[in-house]
N, C-alpha and C positions, 0 to 999 in steps of 0.2 A: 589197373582199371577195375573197377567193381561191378559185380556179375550183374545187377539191374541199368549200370549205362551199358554196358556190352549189348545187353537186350534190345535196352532202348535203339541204341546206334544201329544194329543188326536190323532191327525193324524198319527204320527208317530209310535205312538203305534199299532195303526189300521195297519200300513203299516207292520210294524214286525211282526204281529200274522198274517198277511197275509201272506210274504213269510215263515213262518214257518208251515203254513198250506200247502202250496204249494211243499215246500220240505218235507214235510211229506208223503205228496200224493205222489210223484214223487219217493222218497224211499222205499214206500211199492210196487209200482208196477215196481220198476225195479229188475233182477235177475242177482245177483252176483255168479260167480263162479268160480273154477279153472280149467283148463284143464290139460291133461295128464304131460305136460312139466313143471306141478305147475306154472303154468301164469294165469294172470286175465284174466277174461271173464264179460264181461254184455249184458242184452239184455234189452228192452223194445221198448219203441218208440209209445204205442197206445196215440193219440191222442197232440196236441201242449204241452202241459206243461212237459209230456216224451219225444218229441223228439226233441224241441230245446234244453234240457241239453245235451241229447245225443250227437248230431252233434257237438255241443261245444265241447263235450270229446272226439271224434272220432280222433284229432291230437294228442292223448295221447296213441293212439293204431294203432298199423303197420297195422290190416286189419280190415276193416267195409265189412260187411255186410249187406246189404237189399233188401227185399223179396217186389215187388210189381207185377200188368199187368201190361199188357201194356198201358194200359190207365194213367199209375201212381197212384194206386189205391195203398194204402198200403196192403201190405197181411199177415196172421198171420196164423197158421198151419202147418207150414212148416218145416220138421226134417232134419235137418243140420247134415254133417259130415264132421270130417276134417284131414287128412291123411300126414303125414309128407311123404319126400320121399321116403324112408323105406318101405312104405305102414303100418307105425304105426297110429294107432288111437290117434289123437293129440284129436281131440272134439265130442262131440253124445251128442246132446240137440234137442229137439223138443222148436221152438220156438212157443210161443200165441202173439209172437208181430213181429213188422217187420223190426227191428234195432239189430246185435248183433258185437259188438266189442271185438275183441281179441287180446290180447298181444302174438305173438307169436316170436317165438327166429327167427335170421335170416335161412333163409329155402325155399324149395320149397316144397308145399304144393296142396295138391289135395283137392279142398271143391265138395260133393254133395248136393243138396236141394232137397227135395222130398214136393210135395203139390199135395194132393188129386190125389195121383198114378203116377200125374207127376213128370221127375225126369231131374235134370237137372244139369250138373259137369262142373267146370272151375278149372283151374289149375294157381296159384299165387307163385311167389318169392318173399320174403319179405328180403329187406337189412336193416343192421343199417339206424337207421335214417329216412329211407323211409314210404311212405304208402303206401297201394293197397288197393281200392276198390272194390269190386264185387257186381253188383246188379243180382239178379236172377228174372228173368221175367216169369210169370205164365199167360198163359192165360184163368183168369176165368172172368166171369159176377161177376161185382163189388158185386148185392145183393146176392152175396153168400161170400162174404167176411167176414170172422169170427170176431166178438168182443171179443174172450178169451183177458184178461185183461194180462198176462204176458208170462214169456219161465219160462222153468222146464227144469234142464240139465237132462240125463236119469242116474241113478245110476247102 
């Protein structure tokens, strides 16, 4: 074999154990779940390598979710609820991160965020096809911004 495919191959290799290290990481700290309506749910988002997959996946779900201040600080702690018109409980996840996308049926939808007492509700319509975004704004001091590593939905 000659010393520039060795190289090649070598590198290549490296390259692959790398993005499989990466998606490795990025799969243990993302949290997958279903919501009341049995649709998918994920949250994560701490840190670049969680939240550009994230935002890549967000066209793949009618609502995103994220939790930052106003500074644009990401934020993590923050317990999410999500209420179909009915006033049924569609979702009740405390997130540890600051990205959570949901599949939800078309509807209109009541989400609240709570962070350290504060509390704070927007109201969404989601149609086929469409997305809504909602960012919920906290006003804390960044160094009190939590590093919990993921979300827990609550059982």
């Amino acid at each position: 074999m000659t010393h520039p495919l060795r190289r090649q191959l070598l590198l290549g290799g490296i390259a692959a154990a790398l993005a499989s290290t990466l998606s490795a990481s990025f799969a243990q700290n993302l949290v997958e779940g279903r919501t009341a309506q049995d649709r998918r749910f994920l949250a994560g988002g701490v840190g670049l390598e969680e939240s550009e997959p994230l935002k890549a996946m967000a066209p793949s779900f009618p609502l995103t979710i994220v939790v930052a201040s106003p500074a644009g600080a990401y934020l993590a702690d923050t317990h999410v609820t999500i209420q179909d018109a009915r006033g049924q409980p569609v979702l009740d996840t405390q997130l540890y991160s600051p990205y959570l996308l949901v599949d939800l049926a078309p509807g209109r939808y009541d989400i609240e965020a709570t962070h350290r007492g504060m509390h704070k509700s927007q109201r969404v319509a989601t149609e086929a096809n469409s997305r809504a975004r909602v960012v919920f704004t906290f006003d804390v001091p960044v160094d009190q911004v939590s590093q919990s590593p993921v979300a827990r939905p609550l059982q």
